[in-house]
Structure formats: structure tokens, C-alpha cells
BADODO-337214 format. One record per residue: x, y, z of N, C-alpha, C, O in turn; residue in one letter. Coordinates in pm, whole numbers, padded with zeros to 5 digits, always signed. Example, Ala and Ser with C-alpha at 12.3 -4.5 7.8 and 13.67 -1.06 7.14 Angstrom:
BADODO-337214
+01319-00569+00780+01230-00450+00780+01320-00330+00780+01424-00332+00846A +01285-00225+00708+01367-00106+00714+01290+00003+00787+01341+00114+00804S 
***
This chain:
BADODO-337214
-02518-10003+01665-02524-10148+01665-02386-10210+01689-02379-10291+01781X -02254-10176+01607-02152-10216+01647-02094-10197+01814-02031-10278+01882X -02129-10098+01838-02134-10098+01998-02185-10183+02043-02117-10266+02103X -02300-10194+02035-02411-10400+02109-02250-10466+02097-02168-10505+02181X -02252-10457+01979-02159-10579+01930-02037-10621+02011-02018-10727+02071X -01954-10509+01997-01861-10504+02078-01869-10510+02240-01791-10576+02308X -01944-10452+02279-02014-10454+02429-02012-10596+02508-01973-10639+02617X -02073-10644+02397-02137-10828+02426-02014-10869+02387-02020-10981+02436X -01915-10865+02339-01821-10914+02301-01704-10934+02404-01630-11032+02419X -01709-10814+02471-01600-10772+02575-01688-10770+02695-01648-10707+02793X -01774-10816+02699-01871-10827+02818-01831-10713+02956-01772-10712+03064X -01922-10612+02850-01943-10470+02929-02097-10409+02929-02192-10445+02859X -02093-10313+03024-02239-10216+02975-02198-10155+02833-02086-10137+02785X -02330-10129+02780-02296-10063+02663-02236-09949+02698-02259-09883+02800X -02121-09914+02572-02044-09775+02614-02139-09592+02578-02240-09560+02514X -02060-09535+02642-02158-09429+02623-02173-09436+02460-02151-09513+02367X -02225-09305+02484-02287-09212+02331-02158-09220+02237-02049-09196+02289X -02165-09254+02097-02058-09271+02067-02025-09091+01993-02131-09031+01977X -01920-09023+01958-01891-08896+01950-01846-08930+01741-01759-09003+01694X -01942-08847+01675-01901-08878+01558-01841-08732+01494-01898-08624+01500X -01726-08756+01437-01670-08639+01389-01595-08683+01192-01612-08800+01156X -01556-08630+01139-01500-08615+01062-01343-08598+01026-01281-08502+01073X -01293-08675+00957-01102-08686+00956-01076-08690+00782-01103-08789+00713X -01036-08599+00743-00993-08614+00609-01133-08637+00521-01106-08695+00416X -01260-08610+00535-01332-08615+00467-01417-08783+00456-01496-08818+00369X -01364-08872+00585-01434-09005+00588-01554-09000+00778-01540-09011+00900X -01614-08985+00717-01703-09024+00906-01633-09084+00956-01569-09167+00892X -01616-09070+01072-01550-09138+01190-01606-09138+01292-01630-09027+01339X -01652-09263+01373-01763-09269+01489-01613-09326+01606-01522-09408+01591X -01649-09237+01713-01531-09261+01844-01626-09335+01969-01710-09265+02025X -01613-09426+01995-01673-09495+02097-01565-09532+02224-01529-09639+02272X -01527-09367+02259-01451-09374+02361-01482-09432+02521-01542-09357+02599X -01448-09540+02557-01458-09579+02693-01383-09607+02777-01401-09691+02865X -01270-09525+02756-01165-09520+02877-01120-09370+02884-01077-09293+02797X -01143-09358+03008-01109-09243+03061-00971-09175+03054-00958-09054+03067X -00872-09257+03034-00780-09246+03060-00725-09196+02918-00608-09161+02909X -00812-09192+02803-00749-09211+02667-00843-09068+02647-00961-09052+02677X -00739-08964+02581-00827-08823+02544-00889-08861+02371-00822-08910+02280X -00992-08831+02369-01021-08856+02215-01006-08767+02105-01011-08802+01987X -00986-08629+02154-00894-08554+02016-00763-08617+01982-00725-08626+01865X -00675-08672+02108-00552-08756+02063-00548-08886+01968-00451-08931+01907X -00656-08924+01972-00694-09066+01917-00741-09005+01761-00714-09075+01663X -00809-08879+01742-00846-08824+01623-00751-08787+01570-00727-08844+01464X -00649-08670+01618-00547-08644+01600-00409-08785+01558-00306-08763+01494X -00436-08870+01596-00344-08963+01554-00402-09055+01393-00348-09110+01297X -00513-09032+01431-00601-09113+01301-00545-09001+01171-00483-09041+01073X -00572-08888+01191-00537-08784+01099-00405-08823+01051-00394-08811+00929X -00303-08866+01110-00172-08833+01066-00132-08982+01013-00034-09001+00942X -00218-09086+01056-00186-09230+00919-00293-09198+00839-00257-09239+00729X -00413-09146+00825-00467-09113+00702-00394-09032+00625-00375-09063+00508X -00342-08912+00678-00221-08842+00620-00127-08879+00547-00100-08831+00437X -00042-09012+00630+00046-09089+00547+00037-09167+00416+00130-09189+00337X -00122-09215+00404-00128-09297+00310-00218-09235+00185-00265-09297+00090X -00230-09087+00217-00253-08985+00110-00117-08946+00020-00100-08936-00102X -00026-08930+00139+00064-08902+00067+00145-09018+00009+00203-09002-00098X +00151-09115+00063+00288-09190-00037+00175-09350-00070+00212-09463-00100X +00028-09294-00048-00024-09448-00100-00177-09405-00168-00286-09453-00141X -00142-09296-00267-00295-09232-00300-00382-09323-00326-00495-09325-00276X -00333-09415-00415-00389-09524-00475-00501-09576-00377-00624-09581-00388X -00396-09621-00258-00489-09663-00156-00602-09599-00112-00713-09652-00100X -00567-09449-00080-00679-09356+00009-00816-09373-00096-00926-09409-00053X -00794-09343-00220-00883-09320-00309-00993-09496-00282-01108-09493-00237X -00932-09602-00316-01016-09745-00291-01037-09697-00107-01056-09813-00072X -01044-09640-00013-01083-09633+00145-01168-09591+00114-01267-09653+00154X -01210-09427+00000-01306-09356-00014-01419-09467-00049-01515-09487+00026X -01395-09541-00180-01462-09642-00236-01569-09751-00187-01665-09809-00239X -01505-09750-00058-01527-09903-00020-01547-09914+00099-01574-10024+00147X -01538-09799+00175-01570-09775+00341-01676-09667+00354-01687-09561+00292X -01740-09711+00436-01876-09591+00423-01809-09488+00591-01827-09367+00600X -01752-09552+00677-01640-09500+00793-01607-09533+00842-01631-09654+00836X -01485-09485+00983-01402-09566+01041-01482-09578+01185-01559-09500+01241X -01446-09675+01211-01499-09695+01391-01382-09694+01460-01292-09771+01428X -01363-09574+01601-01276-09635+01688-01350-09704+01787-01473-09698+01798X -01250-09790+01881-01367-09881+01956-01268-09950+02046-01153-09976+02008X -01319-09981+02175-01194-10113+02233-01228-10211+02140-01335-10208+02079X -01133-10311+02123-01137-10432+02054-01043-10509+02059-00932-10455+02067X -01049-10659+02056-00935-10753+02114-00809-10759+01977-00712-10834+01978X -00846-10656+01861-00699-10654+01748-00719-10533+01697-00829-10485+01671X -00588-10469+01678-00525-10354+01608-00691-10315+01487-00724-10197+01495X -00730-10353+01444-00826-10322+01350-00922-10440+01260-00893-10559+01243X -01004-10392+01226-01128-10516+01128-01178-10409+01083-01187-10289+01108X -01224-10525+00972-01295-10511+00856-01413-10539+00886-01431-10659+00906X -01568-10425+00906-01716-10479+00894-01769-10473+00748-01762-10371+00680X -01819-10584+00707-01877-10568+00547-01965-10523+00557-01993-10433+00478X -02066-10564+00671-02198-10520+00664-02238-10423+00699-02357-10406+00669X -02161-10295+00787-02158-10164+00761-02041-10101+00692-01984-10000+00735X -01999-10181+00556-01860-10165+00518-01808-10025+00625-01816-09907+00591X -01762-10071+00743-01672-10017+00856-01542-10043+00878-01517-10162+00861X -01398-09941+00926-01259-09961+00937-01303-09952+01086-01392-09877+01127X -01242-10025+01148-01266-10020+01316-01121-09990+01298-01058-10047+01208X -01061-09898+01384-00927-09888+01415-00909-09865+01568-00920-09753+01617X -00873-10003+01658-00836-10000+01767-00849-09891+01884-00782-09798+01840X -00902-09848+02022-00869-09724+02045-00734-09699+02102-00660-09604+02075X -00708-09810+02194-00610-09787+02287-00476-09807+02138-00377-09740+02169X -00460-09862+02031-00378-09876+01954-00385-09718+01864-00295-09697+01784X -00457-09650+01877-00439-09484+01827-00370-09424+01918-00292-09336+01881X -00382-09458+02066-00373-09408+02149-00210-09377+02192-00165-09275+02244X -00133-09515+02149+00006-09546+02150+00056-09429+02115-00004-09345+02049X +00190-09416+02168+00279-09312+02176+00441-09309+02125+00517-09221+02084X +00454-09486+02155+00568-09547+02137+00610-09575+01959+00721-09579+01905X +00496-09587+01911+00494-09595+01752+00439-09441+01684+00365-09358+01737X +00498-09435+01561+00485-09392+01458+00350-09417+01440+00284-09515+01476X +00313-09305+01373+00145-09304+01290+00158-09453+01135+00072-09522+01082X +00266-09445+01121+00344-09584+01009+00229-09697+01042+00137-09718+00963X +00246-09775+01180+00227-09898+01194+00019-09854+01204-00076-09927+01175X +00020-09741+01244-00161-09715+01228-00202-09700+01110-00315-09746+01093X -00135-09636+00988-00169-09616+00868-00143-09774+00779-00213-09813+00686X -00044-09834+00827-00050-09995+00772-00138-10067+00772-00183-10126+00674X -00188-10076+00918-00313-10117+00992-00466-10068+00905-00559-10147+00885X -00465-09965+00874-00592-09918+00790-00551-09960+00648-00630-10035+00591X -00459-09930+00592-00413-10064+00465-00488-10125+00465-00596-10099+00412X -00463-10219+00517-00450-10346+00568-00610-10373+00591-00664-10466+00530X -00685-10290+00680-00798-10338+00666-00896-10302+00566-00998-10370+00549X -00861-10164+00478-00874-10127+00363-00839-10249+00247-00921-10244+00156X -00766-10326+00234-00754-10386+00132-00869-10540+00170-00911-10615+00082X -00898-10555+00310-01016-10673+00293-01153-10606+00251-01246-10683+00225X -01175-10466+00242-01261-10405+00209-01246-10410+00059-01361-10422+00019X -01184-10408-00019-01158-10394-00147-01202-10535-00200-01268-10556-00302X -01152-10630-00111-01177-10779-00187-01319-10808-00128-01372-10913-00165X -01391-10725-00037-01538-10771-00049-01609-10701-00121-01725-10740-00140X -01567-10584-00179-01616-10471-00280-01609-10593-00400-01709-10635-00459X -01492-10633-00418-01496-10679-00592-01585-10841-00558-01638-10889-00658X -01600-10921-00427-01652-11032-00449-01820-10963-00459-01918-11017-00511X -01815-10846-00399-01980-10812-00430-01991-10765-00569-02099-10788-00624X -01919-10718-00622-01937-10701-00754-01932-10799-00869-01987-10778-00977X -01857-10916-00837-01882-10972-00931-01950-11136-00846-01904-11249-00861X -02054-11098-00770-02162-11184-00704-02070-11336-00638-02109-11446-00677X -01999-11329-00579-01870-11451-00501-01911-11373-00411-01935-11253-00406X -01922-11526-00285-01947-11518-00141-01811-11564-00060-01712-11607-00119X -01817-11554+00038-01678-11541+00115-01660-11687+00120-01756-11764+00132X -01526-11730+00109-01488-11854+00107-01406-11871+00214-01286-11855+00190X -01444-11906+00358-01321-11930+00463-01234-11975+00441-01135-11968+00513X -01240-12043+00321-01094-12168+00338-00992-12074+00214-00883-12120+00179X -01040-11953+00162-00930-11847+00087-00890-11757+00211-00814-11662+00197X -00940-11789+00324-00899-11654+00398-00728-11602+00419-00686-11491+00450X -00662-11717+00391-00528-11717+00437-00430-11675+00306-00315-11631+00308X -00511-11703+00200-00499-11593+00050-00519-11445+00061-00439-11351+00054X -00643-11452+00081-00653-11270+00138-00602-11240+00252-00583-11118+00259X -00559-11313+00374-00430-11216+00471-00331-11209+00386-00267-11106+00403X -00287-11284+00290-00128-11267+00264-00181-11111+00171-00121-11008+00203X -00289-11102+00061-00265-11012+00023-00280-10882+00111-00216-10787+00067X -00343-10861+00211-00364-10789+00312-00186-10729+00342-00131-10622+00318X -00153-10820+00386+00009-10799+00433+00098-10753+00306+00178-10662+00328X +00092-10802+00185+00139-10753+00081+00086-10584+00051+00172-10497+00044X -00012-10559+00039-00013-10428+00089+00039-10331+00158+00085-10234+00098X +00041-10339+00295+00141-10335+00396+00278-10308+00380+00342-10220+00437X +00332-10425+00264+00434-10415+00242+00459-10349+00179+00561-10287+00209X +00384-10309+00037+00402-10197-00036+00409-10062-00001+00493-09980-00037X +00279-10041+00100+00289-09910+00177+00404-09903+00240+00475-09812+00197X +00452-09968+00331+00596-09938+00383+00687-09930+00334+00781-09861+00374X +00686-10004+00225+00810-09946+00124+00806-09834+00051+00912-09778+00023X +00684-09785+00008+00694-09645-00031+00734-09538+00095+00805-09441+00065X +00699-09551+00206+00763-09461+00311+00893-09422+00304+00972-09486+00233X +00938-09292+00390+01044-09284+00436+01121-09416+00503+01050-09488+00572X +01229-09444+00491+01320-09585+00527+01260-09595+00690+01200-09685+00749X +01307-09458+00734+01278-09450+00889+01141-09498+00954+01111-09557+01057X +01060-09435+00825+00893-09481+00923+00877-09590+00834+00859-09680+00916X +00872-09642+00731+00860-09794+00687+00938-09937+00742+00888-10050+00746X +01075-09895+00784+01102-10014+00844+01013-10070+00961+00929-10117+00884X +00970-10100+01070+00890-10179+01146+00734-10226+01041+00662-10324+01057X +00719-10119+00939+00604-10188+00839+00631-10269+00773+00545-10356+00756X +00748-10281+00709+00801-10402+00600+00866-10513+00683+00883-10624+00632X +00915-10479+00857+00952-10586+00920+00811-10684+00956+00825-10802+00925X +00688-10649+01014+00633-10679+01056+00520-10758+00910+00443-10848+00944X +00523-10731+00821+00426-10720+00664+00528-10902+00668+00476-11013+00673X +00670-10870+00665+00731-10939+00564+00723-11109+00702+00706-11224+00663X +00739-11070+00841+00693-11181+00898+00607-11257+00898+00603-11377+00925X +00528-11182+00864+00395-11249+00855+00398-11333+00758+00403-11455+00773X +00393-11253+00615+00405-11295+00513+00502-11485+00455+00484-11566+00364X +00611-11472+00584+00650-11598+00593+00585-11738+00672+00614-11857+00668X +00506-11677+00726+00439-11777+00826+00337-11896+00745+00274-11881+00641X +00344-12000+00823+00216-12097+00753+00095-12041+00754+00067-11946+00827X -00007-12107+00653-00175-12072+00647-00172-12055+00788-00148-11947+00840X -00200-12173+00858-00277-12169+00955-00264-12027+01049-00356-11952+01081X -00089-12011+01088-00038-11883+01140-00071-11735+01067-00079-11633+01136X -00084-11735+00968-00124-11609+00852-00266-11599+00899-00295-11479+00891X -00360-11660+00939-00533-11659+00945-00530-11733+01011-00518-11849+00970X -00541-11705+01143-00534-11819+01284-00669-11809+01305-00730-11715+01255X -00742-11918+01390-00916-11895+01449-00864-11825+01565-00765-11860+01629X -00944-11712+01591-00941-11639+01687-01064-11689+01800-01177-11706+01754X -01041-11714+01955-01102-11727+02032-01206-11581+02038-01125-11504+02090X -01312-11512+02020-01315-11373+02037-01351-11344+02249-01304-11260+02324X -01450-11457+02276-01462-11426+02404-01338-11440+02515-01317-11382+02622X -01260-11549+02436-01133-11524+02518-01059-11341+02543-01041-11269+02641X -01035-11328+02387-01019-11188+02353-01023-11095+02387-00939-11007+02404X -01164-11106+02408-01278-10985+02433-01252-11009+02642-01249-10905+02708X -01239-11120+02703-01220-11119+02876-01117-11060+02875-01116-10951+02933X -01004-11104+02815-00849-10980+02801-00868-10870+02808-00863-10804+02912X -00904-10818+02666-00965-10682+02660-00989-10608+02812-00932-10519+02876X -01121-10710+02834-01190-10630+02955-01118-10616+03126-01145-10544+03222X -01001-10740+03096-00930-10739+03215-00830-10622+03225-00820-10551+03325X -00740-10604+03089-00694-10480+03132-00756-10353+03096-00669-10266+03094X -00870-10306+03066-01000-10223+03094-00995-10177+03274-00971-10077+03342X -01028-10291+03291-01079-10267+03415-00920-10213+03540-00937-10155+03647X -00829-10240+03503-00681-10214+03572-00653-10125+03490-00531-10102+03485X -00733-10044+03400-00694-09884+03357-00746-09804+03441-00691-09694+03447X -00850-09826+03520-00923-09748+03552-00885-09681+03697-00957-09594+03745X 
***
């Protein structure tokens, strides 16, 4: 179904068969559609920020187990989201795919969308429905996360996490939780899609 989703989103045919495998003990569904991107590399990269945030953010991995039923890779017009309704981690494909970064800024990224999973875990638990107008409360704590994880890192692989956590973190509401155009997004997406090929 998230495939429909995304499909119609980025206004494509639906992508093939999606390839589901296993990373550290969480399902992981790969909805690889670029040729150009190998998908053991994209697994293989997922492995090594799940890796990271076993090791210097247990706390964290343990609430991912909790609160994510699995991760989706997928094209998509941002680094990663949060689905409640298949509590799902979408983690970017072509952003696994990167070469230029550290597994750091991918394991932040699952933070990060790990911790909006956590705050729909506890609003389902204690029966609170989503309030748009807190959303810019929960990015900051989102990014505060982030920040913590990167500061527990090595200096080397945490700096661009605590640079990028702590910008944010200064920005106005509106800039912290901007409205996202998605079909704009999603034509981007598909424009440089189509000039990969």
C-alpha cells in the first residue's frame, strides 16, 4: 500500500515487487526503483546507522524495537518519515545510497524519525490525537534527539549531526515544521528519477 502511496505521490507506475529482508532483527521492505542504486548497498548502509545507534544510543534502538513494526526504503521527496498507520521508518533510498556522508547523518535521520514514533506511541497510549498546531514542539524534540545522538558519537562522526540538529533547532516555528508542497516534491523527485536513468 505504501508503494500506491508513494507511486501517486511521485506520479509513477507502481514500482516493482518490493524485496523484503531483515537488518538487525527489524523487517525492512526495499522498494528499489532505480537502477542505478544496488540494493545490498542501501541494506548494507542501513546496517551500519542501525549499528551506530546500538552502540552509542541503546536507549534509542530499544524504543525503534517498540514502536516500529519496520523500515521502508523508498524514493521519497525527504531524507525519512514517520507512518503511524503502519507504524513505518521510511528511510530515503537514494539518501542510503550516498557515499559522501557517514552512516552518522542516516542513523540521525532514523532518530529522528524514531522519536515521532515514540510521541505517537505515548499519544496512543494515553488516548491524545495529533495536534498540528504542536507539530513544531515535536520537530524541535525530534532534533533534540539528534542532538543527543550526535553528541554521544565519536567528535568526528557527530559533528555534521550536532551542526545540522543545532540549526535547526534555532530556526522559527514556522521554519522548524514548514507545510510541505508534497506534489511539488514528489514532480522533483520524479524529474531527477527520470535523468538517472
Amino acid at each position: 500500500m505504501l508503494s500506491k502511496i508513494i507511486s501517486a505521490l511521485l506520479g509513477r507506475p507502481a514500482a516493482p515487487e518490493p524485496e523484503v529482508r531483515e537488518v538487525r532483527g527489524f523487517r525492512v521492505v526495499v522498494e528499489n526503483t532505480r537502477p542505478d542504486i544496488a540494493t545490498a548497498d542501501v541494506i548494507a548502509r542501513l546496517d551500519e546507522a542501525l549499528a551506530l545507534i546500538e552502540r552509542h544510543a541503546p536507549l534509542r534502538l530499544r524504543h525503534l524495537r517498540r514502536d516500529l513494526r519496520e523500515f521502508r526504503v523508498a524514493r521519497f521527496p525527504c531524507r525519512g518519515a514517520f507512518f503511524p498507520d503502519g507504524r513505518a521508518c521510511l528511510t530515503e533510498l537514494t539518501f542510503l545510497a550516498r557515499r559522501d556522508i557517514t552512516a552518522a547523518p542516516v542513523a540521525a535521520s532514523i532518530v529522528h524519525e524514531g522519536m515521532h514514533a515514540r510521541v505517537h506511541a505515548l499519544r496512543e497510549a494515553f488516548g491524545s490525537g495529533d495536534d498540528p498546531s504542536q507539530m513544531p514542539r515535536e520537530e524541535r524534540l525530534c532534533r533534540r534527539a539528534e542532538l543527543d545522538f550526535g553528541q554521544a558519537l565519536p567528535p568526528a562522526l557527530g559533528a555534521p549531526v550536532i551542526e545540522r540538529a543545532l540549526a535547526t533547532l534555532e530556526m522559527e516555528d514556522l521554519d522548524v515544521a514548514p507545510a510541505v508542497d508534497w506534489a511539488e516534491a514528489a514532480r522533483r523527485v520524479a524529474e531527477v528519477d527520470r535523468g538517472a536513468q
